[in-house]
MARMINU-540663 format. One record per residue (C-alpha): y, z, x; residue in one letter. Coordinates in Angstrom, 2 decimals. Layout:
+---------+---------+---------+------+
|   north |      up |    east | type |
+---------+---------+---------+------+
|       Y |       Z |       X |    a |
...
+---------+---------+---------+------+
END
This chain:
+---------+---------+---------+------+
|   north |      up |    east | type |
+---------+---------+---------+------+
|  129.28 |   33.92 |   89.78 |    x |
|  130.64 |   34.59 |   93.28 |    x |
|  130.52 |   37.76 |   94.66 |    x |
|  133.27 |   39.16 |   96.84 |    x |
|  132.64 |   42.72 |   99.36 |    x |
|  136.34 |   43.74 |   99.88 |    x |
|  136.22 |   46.73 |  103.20 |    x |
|  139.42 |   49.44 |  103.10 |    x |
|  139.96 |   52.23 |  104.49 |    x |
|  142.09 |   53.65 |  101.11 |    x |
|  140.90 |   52.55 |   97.13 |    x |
|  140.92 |   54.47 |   93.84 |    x |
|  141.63 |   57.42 |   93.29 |    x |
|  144.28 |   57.17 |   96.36 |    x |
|  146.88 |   55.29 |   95.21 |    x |
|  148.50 |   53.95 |   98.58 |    x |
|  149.84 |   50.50 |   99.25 |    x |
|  146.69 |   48.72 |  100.42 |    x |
|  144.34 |   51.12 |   97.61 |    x |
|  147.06 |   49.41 |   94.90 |    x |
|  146.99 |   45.69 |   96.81 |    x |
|  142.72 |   45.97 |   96.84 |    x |
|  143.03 |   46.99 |   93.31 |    x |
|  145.12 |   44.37 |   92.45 |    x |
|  142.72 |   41.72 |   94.32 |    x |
|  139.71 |   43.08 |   92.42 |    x |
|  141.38 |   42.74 |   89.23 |    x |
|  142.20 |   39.12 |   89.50 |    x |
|  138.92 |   38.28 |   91.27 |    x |
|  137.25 |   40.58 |   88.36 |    x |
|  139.16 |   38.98 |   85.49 |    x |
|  138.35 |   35.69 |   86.49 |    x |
|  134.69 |   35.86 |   86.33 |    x |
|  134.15 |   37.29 |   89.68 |    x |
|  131.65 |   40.37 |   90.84 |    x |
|  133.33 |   42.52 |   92.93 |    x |
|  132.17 |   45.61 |   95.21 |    x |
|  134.38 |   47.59 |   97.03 |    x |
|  133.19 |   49.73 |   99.95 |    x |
|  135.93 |   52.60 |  101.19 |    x |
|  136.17 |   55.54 |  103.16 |    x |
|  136.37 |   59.27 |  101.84 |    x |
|  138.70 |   60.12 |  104.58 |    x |
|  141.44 |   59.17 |  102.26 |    x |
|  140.58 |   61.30 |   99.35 |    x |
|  139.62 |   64.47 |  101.35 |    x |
|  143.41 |   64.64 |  103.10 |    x |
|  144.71 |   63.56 |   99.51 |    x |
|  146.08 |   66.57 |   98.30 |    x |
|  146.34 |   64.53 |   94.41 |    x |
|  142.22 |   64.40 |   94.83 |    x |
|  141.03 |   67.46 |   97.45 |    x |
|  139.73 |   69.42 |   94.64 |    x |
|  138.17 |   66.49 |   93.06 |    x |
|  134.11 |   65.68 |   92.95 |    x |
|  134.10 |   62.04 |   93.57 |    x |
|  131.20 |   59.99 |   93.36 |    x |
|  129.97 |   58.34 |   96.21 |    x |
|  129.04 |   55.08 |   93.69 |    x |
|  131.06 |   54.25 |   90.39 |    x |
|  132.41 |   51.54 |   88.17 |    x |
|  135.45 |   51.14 |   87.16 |    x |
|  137.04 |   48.09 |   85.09 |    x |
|  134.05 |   46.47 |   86.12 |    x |
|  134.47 |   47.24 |   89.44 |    x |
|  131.52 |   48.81 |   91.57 |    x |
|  132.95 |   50.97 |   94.00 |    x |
|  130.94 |   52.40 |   96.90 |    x |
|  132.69 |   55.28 |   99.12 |    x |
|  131.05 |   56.37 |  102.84 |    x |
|  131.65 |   59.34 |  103.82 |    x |
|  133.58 |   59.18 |  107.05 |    x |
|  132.12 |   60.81 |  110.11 |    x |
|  133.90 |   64.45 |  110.89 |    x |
|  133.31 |   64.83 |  114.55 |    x |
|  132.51 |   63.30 |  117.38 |    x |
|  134.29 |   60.69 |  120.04 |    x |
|  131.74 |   58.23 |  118.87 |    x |
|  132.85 |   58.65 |  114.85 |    x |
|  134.50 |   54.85 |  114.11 |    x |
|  131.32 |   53.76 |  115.73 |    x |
|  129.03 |   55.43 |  113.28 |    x |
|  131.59 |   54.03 |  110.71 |    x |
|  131.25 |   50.94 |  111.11 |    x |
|  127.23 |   50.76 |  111.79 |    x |
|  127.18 |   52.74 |  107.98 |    x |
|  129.75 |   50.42 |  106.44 |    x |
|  127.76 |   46.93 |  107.36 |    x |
|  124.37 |   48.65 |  106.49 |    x |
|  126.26 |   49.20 |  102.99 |    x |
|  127.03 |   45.48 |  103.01 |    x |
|  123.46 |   44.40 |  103.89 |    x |
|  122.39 |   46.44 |  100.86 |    x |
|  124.80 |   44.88 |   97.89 |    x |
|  123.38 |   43.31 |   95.84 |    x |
|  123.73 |   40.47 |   94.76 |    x |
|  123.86 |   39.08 |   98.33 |    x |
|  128.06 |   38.51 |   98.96 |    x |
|  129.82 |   34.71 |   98.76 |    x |
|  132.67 |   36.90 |  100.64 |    x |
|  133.08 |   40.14 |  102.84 |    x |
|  136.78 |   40.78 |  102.92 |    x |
|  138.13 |   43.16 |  105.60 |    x |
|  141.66 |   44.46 |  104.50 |    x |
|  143.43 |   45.23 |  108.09 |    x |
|  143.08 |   44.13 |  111.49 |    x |
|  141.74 |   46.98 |  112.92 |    x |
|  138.05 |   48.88 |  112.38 |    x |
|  137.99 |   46.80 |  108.80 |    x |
|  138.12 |   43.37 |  110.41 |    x |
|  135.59 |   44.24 |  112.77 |    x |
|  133.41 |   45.46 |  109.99 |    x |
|  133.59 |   42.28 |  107.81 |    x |
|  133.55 |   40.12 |  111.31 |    x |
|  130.15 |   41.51 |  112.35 |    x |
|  128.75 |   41.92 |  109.05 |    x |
|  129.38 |   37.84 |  108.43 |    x |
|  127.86 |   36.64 |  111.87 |    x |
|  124.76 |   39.31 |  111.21 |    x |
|  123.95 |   38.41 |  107.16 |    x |
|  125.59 |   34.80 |  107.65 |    x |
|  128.29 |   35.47 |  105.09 |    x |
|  131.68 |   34.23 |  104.76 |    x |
|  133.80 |   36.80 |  105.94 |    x |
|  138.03 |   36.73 |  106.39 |    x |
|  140.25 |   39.57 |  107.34 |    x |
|  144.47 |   39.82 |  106.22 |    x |
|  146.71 |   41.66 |  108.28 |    x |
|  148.87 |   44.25 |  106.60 |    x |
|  151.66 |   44.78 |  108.54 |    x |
|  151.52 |   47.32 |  110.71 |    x |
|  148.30 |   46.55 |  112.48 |    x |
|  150.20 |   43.63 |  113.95 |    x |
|  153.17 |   45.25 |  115.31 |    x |
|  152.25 |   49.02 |  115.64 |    x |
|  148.86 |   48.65 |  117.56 |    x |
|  149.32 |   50.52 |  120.94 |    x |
|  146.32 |   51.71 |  122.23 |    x |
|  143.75 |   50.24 |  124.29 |    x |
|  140.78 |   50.70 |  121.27 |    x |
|  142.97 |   49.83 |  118.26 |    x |
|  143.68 |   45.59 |  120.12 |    x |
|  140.01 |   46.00 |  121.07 |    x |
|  138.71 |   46.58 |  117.55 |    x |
|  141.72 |   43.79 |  116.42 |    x |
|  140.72 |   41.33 |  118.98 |    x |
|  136.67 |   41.20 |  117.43 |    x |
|  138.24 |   41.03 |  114.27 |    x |
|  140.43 |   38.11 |  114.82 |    x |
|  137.79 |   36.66 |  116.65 |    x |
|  134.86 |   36.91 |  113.88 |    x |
|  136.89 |   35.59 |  110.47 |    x |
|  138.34 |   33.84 |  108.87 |    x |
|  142.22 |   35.04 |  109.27 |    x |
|  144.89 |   35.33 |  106.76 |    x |
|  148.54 |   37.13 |  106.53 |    x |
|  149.15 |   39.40 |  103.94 |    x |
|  152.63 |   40.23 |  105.76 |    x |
|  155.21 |   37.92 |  106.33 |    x |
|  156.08 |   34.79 |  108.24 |    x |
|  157.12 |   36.56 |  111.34 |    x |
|  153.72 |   38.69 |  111.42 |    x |
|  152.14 |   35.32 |  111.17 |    x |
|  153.73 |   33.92 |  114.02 |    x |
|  152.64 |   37.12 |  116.05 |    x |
|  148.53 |   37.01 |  114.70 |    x |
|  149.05 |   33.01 |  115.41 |    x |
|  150.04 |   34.45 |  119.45 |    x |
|  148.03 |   37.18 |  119.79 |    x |
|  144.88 |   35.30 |  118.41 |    x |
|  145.36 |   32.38 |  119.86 |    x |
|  143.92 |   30.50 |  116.50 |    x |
|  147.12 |   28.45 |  114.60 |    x |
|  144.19 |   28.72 |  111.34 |    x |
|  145.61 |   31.06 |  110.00 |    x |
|  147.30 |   30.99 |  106.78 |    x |
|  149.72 |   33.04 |  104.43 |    x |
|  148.52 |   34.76 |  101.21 |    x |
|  150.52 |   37.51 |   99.54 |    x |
|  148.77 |   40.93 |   98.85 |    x |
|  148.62 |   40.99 |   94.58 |    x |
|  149.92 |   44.36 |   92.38 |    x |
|  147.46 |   45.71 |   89.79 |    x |
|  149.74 |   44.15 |   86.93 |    x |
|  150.51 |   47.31 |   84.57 |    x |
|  153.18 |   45.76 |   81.77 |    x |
|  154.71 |   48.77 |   79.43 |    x |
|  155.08 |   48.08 |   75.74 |    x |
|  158.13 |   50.62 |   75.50 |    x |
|  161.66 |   49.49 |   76.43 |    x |
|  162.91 |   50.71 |   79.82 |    x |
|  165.30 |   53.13 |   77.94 |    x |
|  162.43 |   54.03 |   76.21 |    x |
|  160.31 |   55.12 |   79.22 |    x |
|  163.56 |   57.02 |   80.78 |    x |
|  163.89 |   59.51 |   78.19 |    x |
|  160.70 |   60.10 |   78.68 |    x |
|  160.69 |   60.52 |   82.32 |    x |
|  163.74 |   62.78 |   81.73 |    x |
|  166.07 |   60.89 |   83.25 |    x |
|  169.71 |   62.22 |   82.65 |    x |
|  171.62 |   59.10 |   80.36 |    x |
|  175.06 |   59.58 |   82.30 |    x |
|  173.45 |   59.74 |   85.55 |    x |
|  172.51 |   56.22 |   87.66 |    x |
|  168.81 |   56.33 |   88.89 |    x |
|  167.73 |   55.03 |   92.27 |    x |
|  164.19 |   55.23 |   92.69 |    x |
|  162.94 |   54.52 |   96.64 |    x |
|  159.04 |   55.12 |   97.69 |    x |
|  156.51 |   54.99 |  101.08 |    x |
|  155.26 |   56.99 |  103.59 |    x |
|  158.27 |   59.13 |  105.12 |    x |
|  157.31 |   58.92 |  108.55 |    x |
|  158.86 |   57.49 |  112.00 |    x |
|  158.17 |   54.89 |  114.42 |    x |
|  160.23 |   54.24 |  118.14 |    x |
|  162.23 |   52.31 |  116.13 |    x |
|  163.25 |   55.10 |  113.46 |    x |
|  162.67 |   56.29 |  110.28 |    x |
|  161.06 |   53.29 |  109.28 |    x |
|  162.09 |   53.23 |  105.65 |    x |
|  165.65 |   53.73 |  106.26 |    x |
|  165.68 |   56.74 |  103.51 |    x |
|  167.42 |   59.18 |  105.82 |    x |
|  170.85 |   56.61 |  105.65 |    x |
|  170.01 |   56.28 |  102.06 |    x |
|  170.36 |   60.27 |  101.41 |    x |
|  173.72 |   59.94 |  103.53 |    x |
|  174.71 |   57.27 |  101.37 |    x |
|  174.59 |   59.17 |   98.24 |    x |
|  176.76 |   62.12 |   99.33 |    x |
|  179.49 |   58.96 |   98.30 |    x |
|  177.78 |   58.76 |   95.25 |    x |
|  178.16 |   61.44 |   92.94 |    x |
|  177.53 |   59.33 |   89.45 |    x |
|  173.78 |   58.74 |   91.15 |    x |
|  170.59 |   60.40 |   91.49 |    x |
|  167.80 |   59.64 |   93.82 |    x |
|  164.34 |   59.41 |   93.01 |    x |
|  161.90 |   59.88 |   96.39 |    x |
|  158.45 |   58.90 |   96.07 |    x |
|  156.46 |   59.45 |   99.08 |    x |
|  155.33 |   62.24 |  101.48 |    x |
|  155.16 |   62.51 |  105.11 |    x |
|  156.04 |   64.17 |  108.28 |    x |
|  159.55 |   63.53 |  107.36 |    x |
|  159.78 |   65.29 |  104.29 |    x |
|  160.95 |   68.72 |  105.41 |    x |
|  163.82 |   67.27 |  107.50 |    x |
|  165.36 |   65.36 |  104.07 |    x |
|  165.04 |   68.70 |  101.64 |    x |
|  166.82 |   70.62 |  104.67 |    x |
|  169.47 |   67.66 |  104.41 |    x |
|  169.91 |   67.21 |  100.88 |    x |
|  170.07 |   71.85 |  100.98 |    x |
|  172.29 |   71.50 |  103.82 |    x |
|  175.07 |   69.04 |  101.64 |    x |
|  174.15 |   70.80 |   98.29 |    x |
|  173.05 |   67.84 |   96.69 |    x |
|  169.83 |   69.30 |   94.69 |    x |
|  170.73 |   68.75 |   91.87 |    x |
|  170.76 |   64.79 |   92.33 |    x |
|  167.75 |   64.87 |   94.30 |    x |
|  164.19 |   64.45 |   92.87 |    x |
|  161.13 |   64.74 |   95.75 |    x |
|  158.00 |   62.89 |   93.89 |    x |
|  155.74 |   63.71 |   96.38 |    x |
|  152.84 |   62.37 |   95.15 |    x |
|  152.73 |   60.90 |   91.75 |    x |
|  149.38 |   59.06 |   89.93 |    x |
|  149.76 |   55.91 |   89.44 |    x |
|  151.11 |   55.65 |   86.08 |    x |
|  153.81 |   57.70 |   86.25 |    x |
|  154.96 |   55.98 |   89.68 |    x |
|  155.25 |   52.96 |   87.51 |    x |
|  157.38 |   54.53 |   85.07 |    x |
|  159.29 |   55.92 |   87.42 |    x |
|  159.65 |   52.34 |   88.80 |    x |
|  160.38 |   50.67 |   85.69 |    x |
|  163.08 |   52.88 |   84.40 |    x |
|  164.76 |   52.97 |   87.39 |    x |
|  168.59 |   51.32 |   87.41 |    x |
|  167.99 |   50.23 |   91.12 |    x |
|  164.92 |   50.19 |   93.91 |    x |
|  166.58 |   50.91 |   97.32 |    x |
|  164.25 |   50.19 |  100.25 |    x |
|  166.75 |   50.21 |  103.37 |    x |
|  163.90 |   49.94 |  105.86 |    x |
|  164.22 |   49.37 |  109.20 |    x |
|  161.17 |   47.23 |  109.83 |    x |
|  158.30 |   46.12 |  107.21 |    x |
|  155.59 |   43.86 |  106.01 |    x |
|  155.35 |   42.54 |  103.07 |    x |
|  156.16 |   45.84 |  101.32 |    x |
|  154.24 |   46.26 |   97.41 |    x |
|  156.56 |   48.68 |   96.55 |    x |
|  159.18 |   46.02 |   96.59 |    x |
|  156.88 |   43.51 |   94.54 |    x |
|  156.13 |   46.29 |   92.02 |    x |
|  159.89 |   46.05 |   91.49 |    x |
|  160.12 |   42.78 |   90.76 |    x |
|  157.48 |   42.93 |   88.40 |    x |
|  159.58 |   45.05 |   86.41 |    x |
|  162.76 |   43.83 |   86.56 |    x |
|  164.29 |   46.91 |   88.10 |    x |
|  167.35 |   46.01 |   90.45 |    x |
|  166.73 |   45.60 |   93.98 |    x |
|  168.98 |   46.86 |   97.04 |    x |
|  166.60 |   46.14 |  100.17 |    x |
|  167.83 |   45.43 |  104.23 |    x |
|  166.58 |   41.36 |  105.53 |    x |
|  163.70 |   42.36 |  107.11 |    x |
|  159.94 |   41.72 |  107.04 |    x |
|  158.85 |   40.25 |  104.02 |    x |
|  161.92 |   41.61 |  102.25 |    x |
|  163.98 |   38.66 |  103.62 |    x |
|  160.94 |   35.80 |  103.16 |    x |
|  161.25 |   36.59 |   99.53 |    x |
|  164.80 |   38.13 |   98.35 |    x |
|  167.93 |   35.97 |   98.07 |    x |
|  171.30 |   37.98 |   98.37 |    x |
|  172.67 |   38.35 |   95.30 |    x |
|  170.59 |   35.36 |   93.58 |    x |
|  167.64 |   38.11 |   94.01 |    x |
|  168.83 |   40.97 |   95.06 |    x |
|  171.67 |   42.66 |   97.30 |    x |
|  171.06 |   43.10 |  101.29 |    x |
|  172.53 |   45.97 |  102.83 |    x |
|  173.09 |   46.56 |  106.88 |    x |
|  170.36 |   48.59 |  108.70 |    x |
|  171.17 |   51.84 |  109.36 |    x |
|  174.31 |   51.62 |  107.66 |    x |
|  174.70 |   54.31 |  104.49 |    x |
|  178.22 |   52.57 |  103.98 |    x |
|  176.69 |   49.27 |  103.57 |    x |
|  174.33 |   51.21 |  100.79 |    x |
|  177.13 |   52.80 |   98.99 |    x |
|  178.57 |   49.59 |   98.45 |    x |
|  175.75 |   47.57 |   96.92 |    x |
|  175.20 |   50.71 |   94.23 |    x |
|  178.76 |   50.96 |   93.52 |    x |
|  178.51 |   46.96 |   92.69 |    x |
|  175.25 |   47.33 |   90.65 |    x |
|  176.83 |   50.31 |   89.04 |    x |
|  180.04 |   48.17 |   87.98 |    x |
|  178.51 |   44.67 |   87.63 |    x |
|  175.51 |   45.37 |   85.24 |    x |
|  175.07 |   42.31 |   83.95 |    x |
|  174.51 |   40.62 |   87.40 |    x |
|  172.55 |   43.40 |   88.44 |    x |
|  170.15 |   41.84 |   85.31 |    x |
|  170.45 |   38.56 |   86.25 |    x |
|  168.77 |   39.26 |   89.55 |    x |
|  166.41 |   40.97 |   88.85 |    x |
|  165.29 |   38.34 |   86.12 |    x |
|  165.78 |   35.70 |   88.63 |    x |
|  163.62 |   38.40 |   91.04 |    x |
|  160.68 |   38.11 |   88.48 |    x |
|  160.71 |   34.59 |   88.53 |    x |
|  159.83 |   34.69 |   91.92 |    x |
|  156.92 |   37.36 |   91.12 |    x |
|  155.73 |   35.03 |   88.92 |    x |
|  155.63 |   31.87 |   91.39 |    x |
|  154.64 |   34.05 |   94.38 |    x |
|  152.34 |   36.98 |   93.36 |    x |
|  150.83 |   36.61 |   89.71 |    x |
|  147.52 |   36.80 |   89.10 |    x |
|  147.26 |   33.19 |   88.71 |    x |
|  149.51 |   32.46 |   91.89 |    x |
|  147.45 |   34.69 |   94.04 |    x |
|  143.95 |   33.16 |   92.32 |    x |
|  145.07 |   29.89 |   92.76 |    x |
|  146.25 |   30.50 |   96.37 |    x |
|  142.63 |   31.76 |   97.52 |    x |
|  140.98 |   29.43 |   95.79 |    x |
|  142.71 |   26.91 |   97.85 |    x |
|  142.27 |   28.74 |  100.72 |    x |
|  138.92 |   29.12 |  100.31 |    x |
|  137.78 |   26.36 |   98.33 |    x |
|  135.88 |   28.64 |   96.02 |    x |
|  134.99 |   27.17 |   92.76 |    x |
|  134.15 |   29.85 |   89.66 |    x |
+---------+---------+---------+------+
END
């Protein structure tokens, strides 16, 4: 049986992108006859406002999963350091000894998996998320990337332009592409099913968008603030927000400001389940980002067959086909938005289509089996 060590800095009961995509990875890795450990911080949970008032255990299964959480120093300039000497001491200490250490971001997780490999002689790879590619600005943060791109085995979880950038920055042209899995949830209830039980209003179209509602120098990165502009052209739609962030107070004074409450729902935070419902019974997913990975929320979507209105960008465009796929809109453009709903809206048929012809790329690209058979090859690991 091999034995894989997977490193994050977010896992259960955070449900975040790369908590859901690590999740995901255990669960094919664990249904396939694989032992699987995963070592996290408890930063995560203790700014979580879902799991503050939760007791946690610092070691637990669950789904045959043995999870292992380290309390993250509080203080101190030194703190990543202490960190990371905890985290590999963890590693050193699983039992039994690891096939794989797997460090889920370039930087601080890389390094850990990196150093624990050359110390313990263990395989160890790192995958690049995203953002630790093309948001990594400070002297430390390339420092901690660089020994992690230095120390593993490298692989993009991203998209094909982040892989260009890792292939430049690390100077290694090793490094190949292997898309970040969901934790497959199917429902056995119809999707009209699961909106009456959400609550959803019947004469009412539902757009559901999620992520962290934050900003970068380019912008609101997920594009939502042209997306609540968009919808003051809509008045047959409501909009579903799932996500919290810096951000959020400057939307609800928007959608106050153009007395659109009543067709505005703020999901802050939501457990996991009842994301996915919200997901599934959904009429459209509208993720007008500005810039993006390879984004889950997206690949949740095509999983179940809900609609997709996205902009070409990141791993959005590697893997969506306008209107074979889904619809493209213009960046920054709510018009461009208003358009593609009102087409969905009137076309539903075709807005079917695509997303059946969306889950036949979920199948090729980021099944269970897809993904398993991917880093198998990748890794010539034999079960």
């Amino acid at each position: 049986m091999k034995h894989i060590v997977f490193i994050v800095y977010d896992f259960y009961p955070v449900s975040s992108g790369i908590a859901n995509a690590v999740m995901g990875y255990s669960k094919v890795f664990v249904n396939n006859g694989y032992s699987v450990t995963v070592i996290s911080s408890m930063l995560s949970i203790l700014t979580n406002t879902m799991v503050t008032e939760k007791k946690v255990p610092l070691n637990e299964e669950k789904d045959n999963i043995h999870i292992v959480r380290i309390p993250y120093p509080k203080f101190g300039i030194c703190k990543e350091f202490f960190y990371i000497v905890r985290a590999i001491k963890q590693i050193q200490k699983v039992c039994p000894k690891p096939d794989l250490v797997f460090g889920m971001g370039l930087v601080t997780y890389a390094a850990i998996s990196g150093i624990a490999g050359k110390l313990f002689k263990i395989r160890s790879m790192t995958a690049s998320c995203g953002s630790d590619v093309d948001q990594c600005f400070s002297i430390h943060d390339r420092l901690i990337r660089w020994i992690g791109l230095k120390l593993n085995t490298i692989v993009c979880a991203a998209n094909s332009s982040h892989k260009e950038k890792m292939v430049k920055i690390s100077k290694r042209k090793d490094i190949s592409h292997i898309p970040m899995p969901i934790p497959e949830e199917p429902f056995a209830e119809s999707k009209e099913e699961i909106k009456e039980r959400v609550g959803f209003e019947k004469h009412l179209f539902h757009i559901i968008t999620a992520g962290r509602l934050v900003e970068s120098r380019h912008g609101h990165i997920k594009g939502i603030n042209y997306l609540l502009e968009s919808l003051l052209y809509l008045p047959q739609c409501k909009l579903h927000i799932i996500g919290h962030g810096p951000l959020l107070s400057e939307y609800k004074n928007f959608v106050n400001k153009n007395n659109i409450l009543s067709r505005v729902d703020f999901k802050e935070f939501l457990p996991r389940r009842q994301y996915v419902e919200y997901l599934y019974a959904g009429d459209a997913f509208i993720l007008p980002s500005l810039h993006e990975g390879l984004p889950l929320c997206m690949i949740e979507a095509m999983y179940y067959k809900t609609p997709l209105i996205v902009t070409p960008v990141g791993g959005m465009k590697d893997y969506i086909i306008n209107r074979k796929t889904g619809l493209f809109v213009e960046e920054r453009n709510p018009q461009s938005i208003k358009k593609a709903v009102q087409e969905l809206i009137g076309h539903k048929e075709e807005g079917r289509k695509m997303a059946d012809n969306a889950y036949d790329t979920y199948q090729t690209c980021f099944s269970e089996q897809a993904i398993l058979d991917r880093f198998n090859e990748f890794l010539s690991f034999e079960n």
